[in-house]
Backbone bond lengths (Angstrom), bond angles and torsions (degrees), N, CA, C in turn:
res aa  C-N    CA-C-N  psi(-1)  N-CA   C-N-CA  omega(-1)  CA-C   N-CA-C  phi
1 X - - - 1.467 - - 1.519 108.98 -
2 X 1.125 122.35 123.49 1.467 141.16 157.06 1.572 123.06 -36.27
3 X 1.448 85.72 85.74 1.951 72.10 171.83 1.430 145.58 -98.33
4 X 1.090 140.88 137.69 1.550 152.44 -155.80 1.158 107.85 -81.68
5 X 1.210 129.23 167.37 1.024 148.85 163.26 1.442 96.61 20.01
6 X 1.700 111.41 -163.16 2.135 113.08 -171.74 1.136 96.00 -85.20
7 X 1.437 92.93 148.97 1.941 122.25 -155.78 1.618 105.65 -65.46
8 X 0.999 103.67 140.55 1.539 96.91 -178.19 1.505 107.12 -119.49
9 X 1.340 126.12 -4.96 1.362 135.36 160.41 1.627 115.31 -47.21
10 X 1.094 140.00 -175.23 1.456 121.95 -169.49 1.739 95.13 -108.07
11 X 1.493 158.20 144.00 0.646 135.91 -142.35 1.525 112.46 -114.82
12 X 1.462 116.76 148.73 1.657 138.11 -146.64 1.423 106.94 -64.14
13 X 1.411 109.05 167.00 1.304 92.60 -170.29 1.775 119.14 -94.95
14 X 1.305 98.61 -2.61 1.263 106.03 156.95 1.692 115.07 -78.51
15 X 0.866 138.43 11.33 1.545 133.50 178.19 1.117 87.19 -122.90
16 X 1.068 149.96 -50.52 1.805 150.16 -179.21 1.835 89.30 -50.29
17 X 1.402 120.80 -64.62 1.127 115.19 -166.20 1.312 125.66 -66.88
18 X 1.387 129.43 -24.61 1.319 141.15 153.66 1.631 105.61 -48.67
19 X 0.951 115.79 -65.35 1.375 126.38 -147.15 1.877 100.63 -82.35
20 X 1.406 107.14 -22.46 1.450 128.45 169.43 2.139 110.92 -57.18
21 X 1.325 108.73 -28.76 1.551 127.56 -165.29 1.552 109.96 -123.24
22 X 1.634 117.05 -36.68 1.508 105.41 -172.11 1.293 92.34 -155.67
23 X 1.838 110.54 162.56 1.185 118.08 168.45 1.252 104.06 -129.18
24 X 1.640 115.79 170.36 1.734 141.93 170.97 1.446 101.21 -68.00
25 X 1.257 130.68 116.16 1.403 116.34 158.62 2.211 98.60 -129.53
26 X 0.949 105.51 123.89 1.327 125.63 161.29 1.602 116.74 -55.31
27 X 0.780 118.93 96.88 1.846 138.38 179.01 1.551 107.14 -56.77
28 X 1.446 109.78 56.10 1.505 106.29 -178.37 1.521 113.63 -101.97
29 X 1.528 124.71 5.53 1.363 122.72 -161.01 1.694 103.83 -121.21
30 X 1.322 129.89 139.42 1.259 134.14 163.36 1.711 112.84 -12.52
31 X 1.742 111.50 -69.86 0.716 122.20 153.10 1.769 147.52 -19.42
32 X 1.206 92.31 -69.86 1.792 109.53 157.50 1.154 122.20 -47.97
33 X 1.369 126.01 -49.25 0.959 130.81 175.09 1.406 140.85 -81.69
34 X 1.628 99.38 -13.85 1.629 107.04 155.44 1.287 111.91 -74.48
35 X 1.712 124.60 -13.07 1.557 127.50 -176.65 1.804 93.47 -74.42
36 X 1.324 124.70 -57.65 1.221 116.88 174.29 1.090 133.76 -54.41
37 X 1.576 117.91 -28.53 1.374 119.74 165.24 1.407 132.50 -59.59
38 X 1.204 85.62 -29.06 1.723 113.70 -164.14 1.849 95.76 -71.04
39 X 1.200 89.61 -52.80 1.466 91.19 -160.72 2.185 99.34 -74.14
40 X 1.138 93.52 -33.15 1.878 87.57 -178.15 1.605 107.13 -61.34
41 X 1.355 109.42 -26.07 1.254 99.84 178.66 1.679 115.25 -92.99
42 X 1.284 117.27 32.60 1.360 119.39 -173.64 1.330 94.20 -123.03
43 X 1.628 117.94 -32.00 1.592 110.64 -179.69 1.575 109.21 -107.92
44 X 1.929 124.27 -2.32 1.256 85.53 -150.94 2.051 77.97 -112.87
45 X 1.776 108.92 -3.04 1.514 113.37 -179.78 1.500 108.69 -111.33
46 X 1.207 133.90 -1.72 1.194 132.77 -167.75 1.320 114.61 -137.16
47 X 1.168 123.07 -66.91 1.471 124.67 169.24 1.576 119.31 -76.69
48 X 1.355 119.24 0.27 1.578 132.10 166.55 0.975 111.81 -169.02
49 X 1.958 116.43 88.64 1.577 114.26 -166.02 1.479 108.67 -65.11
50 X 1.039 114.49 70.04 2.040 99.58 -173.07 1.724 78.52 -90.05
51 X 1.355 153.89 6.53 1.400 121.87 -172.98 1.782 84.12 -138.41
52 X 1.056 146.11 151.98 1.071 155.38 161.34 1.878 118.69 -66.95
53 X 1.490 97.25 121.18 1.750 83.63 -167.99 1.416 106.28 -102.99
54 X 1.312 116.05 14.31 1.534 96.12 150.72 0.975 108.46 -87.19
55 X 1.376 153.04 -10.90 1.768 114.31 148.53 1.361 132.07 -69.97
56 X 1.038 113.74 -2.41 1.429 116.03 143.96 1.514 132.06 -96.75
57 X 1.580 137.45 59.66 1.051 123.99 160.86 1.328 132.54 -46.74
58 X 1.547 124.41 7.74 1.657 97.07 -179.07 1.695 86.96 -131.89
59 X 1.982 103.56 34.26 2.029 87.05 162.55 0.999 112.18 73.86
60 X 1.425 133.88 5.65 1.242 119.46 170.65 1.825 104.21 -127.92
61 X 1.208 117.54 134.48 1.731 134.91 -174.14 1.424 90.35 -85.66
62 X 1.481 107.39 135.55 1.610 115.86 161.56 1.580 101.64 -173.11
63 X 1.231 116.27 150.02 1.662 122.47 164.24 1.289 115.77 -137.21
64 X 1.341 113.54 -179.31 1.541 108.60 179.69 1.119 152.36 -80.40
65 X 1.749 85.78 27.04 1.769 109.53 168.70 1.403 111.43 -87.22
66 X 1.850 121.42 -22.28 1.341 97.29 -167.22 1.408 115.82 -94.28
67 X 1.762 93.27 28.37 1.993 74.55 171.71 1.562 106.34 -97.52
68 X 1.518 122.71 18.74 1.409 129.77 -172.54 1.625 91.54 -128.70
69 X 1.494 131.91 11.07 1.301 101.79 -161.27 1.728 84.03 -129.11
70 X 1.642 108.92 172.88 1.936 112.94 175.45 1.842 76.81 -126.26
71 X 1.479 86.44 166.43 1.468 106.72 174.05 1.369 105.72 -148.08
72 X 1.636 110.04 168.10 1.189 128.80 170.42 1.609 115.51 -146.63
73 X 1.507 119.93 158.16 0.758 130.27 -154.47 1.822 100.93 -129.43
74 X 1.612 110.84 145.70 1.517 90.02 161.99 1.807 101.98 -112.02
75 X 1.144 125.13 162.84 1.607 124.89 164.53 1.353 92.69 -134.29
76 X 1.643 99.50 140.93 1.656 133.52 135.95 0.867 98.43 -52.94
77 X 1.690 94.77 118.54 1.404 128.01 178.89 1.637 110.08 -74.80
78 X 1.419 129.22 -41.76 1.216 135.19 137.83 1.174 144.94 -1.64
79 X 1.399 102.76 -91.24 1.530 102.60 158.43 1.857 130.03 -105.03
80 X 1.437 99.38 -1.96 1.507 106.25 159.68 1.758 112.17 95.50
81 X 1.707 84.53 -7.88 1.713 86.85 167.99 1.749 116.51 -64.35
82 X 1.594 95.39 163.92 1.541 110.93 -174.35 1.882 85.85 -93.18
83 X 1.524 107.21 109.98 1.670 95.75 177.27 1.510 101.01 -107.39
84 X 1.072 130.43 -0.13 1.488 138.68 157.12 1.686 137.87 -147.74
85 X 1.330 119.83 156.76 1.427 123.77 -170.04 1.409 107.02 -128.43
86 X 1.777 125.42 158.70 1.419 113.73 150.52 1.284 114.99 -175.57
87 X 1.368 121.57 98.75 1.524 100.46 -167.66 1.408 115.16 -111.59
88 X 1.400 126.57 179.81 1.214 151.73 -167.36 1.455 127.53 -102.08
89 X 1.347 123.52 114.63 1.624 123.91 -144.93 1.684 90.40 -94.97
90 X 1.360 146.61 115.34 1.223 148.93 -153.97 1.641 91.50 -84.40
91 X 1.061 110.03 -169.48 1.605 112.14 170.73 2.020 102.16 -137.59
92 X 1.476 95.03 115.82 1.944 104.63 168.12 1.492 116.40 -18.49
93 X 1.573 112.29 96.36 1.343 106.39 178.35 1.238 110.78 -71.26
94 X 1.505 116.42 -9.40 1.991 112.36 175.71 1.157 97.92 -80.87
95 X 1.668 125.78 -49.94 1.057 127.57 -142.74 1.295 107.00 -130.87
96 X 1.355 121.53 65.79 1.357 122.10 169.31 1.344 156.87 10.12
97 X 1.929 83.05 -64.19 1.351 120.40 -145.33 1.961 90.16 -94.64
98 X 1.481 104.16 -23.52 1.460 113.53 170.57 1.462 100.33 -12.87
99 X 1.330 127.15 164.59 1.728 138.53 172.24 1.301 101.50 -101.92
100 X 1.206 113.21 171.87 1.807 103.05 171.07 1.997 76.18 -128.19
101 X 1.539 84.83 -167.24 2.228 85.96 -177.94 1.317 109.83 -69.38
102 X 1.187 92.44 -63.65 1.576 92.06 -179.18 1.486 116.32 -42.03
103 X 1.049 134.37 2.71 1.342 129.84 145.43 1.320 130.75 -77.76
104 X 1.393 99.72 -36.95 1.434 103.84 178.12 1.647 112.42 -86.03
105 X 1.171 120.95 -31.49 1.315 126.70 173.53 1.546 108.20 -49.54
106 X 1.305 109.73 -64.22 1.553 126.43 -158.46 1.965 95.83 -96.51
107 X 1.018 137.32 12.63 1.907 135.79 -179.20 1.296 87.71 -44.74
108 X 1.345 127.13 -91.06 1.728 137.29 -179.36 1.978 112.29 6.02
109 X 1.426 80.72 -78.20 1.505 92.89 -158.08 1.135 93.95 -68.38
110 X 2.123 138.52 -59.47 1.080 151.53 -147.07 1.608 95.87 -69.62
111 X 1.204 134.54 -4.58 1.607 116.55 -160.49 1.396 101.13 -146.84
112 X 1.740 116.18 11.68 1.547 113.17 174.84 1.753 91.76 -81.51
113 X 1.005 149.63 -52.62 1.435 146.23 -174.45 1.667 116.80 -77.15
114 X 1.110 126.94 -179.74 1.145 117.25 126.68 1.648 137.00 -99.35
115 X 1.961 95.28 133.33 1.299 97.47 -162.17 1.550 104.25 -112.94
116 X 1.659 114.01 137.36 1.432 110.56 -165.63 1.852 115.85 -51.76
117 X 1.444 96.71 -44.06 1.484 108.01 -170.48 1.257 108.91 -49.48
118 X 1.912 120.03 -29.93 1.658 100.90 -164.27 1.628 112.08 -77.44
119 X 1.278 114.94 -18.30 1.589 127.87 174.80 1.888 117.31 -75.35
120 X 1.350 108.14 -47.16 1.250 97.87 -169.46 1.669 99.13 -110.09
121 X 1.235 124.42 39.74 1.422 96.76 160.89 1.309 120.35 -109.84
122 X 1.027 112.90 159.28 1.521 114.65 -161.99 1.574 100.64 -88.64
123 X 1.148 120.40 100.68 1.433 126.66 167.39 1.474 121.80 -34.16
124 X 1.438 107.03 -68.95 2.021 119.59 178.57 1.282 99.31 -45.73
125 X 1.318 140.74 -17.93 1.359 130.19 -144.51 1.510 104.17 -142.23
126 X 1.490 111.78 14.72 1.730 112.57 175.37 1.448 88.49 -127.09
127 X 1.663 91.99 174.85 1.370 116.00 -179.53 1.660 112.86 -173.03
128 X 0.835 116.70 144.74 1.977 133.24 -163.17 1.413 99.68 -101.94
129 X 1.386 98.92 110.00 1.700 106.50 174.43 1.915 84.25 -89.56
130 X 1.756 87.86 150.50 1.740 107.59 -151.91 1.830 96.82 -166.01
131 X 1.611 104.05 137.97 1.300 115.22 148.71 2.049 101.93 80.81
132 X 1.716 96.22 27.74 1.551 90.55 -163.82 2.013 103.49 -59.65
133 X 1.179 134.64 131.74 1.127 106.77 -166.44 1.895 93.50 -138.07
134 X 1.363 115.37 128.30 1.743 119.62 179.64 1.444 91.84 -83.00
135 X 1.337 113.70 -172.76 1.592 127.50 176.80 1.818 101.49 -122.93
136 X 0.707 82.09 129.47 2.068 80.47 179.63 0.686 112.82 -49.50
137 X 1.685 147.93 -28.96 1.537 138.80 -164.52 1.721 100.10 -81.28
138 X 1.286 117.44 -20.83 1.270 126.10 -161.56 1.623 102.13 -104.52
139 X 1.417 117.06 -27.96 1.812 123.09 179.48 1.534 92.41 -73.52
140 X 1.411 123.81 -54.01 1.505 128.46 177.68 1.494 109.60 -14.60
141 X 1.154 125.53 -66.31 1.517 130.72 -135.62 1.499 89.37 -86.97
142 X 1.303 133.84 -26.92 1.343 106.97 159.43 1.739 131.25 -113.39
143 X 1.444 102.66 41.10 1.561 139.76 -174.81 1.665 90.03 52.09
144 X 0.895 121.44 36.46 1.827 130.69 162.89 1.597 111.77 -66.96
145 X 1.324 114.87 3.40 1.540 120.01 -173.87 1.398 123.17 -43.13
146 X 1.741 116.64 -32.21 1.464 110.69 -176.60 0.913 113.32 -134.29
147 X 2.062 119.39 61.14 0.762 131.62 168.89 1.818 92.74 -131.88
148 X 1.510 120.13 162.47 1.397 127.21 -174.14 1.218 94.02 -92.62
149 X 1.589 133.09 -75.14 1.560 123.34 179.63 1.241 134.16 -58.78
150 X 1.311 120.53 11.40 1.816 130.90 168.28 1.556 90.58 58.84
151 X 1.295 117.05 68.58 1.481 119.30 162.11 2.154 103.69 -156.23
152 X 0.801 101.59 112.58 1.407 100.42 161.92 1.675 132.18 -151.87
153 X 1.161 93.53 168.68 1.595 104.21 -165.15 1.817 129.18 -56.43
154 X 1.602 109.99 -4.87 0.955 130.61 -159.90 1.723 105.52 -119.50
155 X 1.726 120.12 -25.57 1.061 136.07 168.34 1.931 115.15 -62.69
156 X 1.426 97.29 150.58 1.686 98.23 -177.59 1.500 99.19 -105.23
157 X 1.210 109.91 110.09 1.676 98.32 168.09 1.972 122.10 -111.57
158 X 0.960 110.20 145.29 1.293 121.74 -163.96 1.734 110.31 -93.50
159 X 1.694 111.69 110.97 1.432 95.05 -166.17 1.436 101.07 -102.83
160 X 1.618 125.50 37.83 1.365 118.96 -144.45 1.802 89.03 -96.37
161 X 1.244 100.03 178.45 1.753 111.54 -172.07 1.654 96.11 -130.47
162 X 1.539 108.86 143.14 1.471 102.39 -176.86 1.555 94.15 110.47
163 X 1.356 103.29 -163.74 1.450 124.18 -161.84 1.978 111.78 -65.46
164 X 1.484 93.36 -19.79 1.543 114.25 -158.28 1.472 85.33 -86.34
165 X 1.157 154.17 -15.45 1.004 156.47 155.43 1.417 126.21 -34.81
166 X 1.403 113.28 -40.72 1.027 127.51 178.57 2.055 120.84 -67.12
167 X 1.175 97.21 -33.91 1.194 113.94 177.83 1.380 130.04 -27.03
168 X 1.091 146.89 150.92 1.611 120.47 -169.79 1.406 116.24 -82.33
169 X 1.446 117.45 -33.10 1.456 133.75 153.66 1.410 113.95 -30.55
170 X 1.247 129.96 -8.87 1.485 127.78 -179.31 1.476 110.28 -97.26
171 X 1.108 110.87 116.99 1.379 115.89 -160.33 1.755 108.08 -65.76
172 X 1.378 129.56 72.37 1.539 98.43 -174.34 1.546 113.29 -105.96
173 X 1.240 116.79 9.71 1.621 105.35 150.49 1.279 119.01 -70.95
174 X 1.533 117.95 -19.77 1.460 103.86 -170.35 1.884 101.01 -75.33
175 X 1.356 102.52 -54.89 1.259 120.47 -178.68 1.850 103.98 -54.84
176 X 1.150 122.31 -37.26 1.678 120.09 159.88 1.640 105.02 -47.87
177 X 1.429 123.95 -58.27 1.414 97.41 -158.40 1.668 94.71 -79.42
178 X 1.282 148.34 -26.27 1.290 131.93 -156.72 1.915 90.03 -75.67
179 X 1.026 111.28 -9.40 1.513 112.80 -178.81 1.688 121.86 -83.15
180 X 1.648 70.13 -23.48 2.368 87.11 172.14 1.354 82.30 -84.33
181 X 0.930 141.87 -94.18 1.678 170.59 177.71 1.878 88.91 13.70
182 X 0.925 110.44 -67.83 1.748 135.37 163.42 1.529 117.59 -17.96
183 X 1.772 93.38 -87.74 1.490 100.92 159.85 1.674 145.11 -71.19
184 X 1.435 94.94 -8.09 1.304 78.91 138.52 1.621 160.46 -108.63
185 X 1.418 84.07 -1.78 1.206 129.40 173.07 1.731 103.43 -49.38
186 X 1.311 96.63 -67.12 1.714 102.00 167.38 1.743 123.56 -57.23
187 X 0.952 105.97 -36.79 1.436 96.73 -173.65 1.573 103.82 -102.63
188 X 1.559 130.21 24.78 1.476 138.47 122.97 1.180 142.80 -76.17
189 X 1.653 99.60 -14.00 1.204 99.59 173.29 1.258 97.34 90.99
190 X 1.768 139.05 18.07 1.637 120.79 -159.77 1.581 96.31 -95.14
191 X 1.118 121.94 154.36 1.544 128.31 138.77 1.342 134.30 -130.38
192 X 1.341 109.29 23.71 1.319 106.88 147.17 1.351 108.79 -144.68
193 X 1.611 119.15 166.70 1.407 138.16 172.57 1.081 100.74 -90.45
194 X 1.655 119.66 160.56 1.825 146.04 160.59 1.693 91.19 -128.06
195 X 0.891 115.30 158.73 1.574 121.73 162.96 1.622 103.38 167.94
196 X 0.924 121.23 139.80 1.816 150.53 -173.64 1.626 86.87 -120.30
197 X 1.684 110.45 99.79 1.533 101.71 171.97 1.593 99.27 -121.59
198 X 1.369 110.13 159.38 1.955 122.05 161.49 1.986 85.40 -59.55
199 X 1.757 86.95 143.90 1.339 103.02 169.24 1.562 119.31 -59.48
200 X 1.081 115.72 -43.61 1.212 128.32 -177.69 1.420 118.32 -45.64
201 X 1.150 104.86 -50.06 1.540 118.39 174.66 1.117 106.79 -80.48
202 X 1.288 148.48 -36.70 1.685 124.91 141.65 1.497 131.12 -45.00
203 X 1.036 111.98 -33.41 1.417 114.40 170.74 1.503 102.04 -50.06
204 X 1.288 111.52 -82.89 1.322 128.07 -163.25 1.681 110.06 -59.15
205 X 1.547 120.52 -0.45 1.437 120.35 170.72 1.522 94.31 -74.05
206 X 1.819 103.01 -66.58 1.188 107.83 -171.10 1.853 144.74 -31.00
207 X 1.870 98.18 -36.84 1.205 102.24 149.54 1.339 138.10 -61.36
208 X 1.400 114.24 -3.64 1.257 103.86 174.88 1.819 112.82 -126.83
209 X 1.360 97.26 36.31 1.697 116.40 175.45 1.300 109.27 69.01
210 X 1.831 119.55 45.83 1.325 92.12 179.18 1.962 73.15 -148.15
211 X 1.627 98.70 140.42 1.564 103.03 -142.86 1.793 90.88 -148.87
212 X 0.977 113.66 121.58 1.354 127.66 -178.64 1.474 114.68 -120.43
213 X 1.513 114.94 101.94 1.745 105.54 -162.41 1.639 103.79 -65.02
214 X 1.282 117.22 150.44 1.567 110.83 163.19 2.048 95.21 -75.85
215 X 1.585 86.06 159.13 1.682 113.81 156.83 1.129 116.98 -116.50
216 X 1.252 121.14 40.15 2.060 116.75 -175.89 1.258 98.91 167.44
217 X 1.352 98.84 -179.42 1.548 109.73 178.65 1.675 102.28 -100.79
218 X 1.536 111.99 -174.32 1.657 97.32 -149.29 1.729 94.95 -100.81
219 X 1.392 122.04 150.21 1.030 125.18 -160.92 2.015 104.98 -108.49
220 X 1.383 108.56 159.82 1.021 127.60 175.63 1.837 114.59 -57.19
221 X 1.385 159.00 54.60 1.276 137.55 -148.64 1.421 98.15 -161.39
222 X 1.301 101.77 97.17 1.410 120.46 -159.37 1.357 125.26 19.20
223 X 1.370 90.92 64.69 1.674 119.39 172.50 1.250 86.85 118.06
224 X 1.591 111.79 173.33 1.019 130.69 137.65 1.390 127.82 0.02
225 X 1.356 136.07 130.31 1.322 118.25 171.11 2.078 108.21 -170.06
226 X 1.445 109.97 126.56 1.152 102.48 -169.52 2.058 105.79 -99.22
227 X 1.638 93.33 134.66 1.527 94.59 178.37 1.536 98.94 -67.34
228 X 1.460 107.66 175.33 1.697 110.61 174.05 1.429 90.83 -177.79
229 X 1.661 113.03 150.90 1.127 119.41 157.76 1.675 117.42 -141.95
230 X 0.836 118.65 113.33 1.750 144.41 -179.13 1.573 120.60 -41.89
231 X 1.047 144.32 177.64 1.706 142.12 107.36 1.482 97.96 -106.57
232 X 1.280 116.85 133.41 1.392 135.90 178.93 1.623 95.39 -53.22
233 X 1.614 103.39 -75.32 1.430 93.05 -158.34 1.361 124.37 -71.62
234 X 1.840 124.53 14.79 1.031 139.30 129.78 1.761 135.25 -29.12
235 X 1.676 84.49 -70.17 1.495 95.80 -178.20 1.322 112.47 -68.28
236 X 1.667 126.22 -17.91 1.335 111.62 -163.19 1.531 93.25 -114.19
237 X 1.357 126.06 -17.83 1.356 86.47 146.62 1.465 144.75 -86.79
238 X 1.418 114.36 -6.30 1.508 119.76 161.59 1.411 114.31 -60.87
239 X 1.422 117.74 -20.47 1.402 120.08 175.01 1.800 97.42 -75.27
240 X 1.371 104.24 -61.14 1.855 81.40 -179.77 1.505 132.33 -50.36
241 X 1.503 114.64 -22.77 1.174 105.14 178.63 1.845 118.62 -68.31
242 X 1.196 77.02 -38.31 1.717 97.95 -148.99 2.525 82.15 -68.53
243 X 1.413 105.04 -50.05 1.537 96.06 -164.26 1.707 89.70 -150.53
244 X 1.003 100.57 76.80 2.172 117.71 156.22 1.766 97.73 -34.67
245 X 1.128 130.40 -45.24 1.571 142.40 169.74 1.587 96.63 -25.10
246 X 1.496 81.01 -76.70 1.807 88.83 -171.09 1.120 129.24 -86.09
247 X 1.728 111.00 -0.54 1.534 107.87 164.25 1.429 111.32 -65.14
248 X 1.260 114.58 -35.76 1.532 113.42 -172.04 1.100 108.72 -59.89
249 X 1.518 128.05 -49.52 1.511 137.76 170.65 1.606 106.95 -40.30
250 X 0.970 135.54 -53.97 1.370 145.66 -127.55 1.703 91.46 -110.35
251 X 1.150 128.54 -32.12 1.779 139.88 -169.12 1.528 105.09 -129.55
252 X 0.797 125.70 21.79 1.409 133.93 166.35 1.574 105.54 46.98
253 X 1.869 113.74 57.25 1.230 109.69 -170.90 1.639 122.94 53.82
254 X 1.083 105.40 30.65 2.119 118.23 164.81 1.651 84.48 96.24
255 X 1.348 153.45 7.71 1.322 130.86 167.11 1.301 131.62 -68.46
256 X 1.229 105.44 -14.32 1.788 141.48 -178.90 1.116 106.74 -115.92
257 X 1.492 114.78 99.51 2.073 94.90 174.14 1.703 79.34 -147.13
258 X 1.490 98.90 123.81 1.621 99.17 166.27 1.468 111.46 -72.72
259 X 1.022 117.48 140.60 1.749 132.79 159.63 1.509 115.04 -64.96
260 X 1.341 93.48 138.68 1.588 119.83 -158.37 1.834 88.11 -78.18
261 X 1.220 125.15 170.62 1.111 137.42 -171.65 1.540 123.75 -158.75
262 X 1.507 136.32 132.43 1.300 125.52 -168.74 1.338 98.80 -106.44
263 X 1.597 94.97 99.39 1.592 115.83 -173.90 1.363 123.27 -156.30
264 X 1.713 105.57 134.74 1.512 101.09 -162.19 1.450 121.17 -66.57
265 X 1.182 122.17 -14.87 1.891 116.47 168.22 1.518 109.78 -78.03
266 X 1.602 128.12 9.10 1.081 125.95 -164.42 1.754 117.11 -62.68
């Protein structure tokens, strides 16, 4: 059964169990956001030099997307660490026509044909999920160590519903940030996704009904990496059909629900 608006059922035990270990916090404060910095520059200059950290001498990762982008953060509720980051590349309300990366990453492949997405997507109304980043103490536990999004191909993850949920094998940082990814999504106003992800970490979305078509074949960018572009309120309702479990996770129990849109990448 289809549910409306926020869930009024008592809530699953996978959302109990998420919410039992970590919370959503929105990276809106000076503060917060040196926690995100801090930590991108621990996985994206040190533990995976893909960015050079002498341009960052003071430890903190940033480029010149985040003066257009919001972020969020998840913390262990526990011990209060930041065990994940991921923010959202806005799109130039002067300037539209601005690129986001994934344009520039993928130009080559994305612009030898013609591809529907580069004509009809609505610029004002997309945005490039970017910079998803785990914390190593937290990639550890499922020897996910030298990967940036704490998901890999060699890890056992558990997609079960019920008590088995709880298990550590249950991925809920990953499923935490697509849950930032979500809310902020809503309170931008976005309806559509950009994202250049490792396959792997699509794979492992996909099992749990949340499915991002590629537009290309997969590109060279520190590793492997497939472009894709979404409609939000697509993916999240294919996520309710497919696992109501993890819609709740993912929409904060119906508080997050992107709006549907009459649009041709829909």
């Amino acid at each position: 059964m289809q549910l409306e608006g926020p869930a009024v059922n008592p809530p699953s035990e996978v959302y109990r169990a998420f919410h039992d270990y970590f919370e959503v916090i929105p990276a809106d404060t000076s503060e917060l956001l040196d926690e995100v910095f801090a930590l991108r520059y621990q996985v994206y200059c040190v533990e995976h030099p893909f960015e050079n950290p002498r341009e960052h001498p003071d430890g903190r990762e940033w480029d010149e997307y985040d003066a257009r982008a919001v972020h969020a953060l998840i913390r262990h509720r526990r011990t209060g660490c930041c065990a994940a980051a991921v923010r959202l590349i806005l799109p130039d309300p002067c300037y539209p026509e601005t690129v986001f990366p994934l344009e520039r990453v993928c130009a080559n492949s994305l612009y030898e044909e013609a591809n529907p997405w580069v004509s009809n997507l609505d610029r004002l109304k997309s945005a490039e999920i970017s910079r998803l980043a785990v914390s190593k103490t937290f990639r550890r536990r499922l020897g996910e160590a030298e990967t940036v999004s704490g998901v890999s191909s060699q890890a056992v993850y558990s997609d079960a519903q019920g008590p088995d949920s709880r298990r550590r094998g249950f991925p809920h940082i990953t499923l935490g940030l697509f849950a930032a990814i979500v809310r902020m999504s809503v309170d931008q106003g976005i309806s559509h996704w950009l994202a250049v992800m490792e396959p792997t970490l699509l794979r492992l979305l996909q099992r749990f009904g949340i499915y991002f078509p590629p537009i290309g074949p997969l590109v060279e960018y520190h590793g492997l990496r497939q472009p894709t572009v979404a409609a939000a309120a697509a993916v999240v309702d294919g996520i309710l059909r497919k696992r109501p479990d993890i819609w709740e996770i993912v929409t904060d129990r119906g508080r997050f629900v992107p709006r549907s849109t009459a649009h041709p990448l829909k």
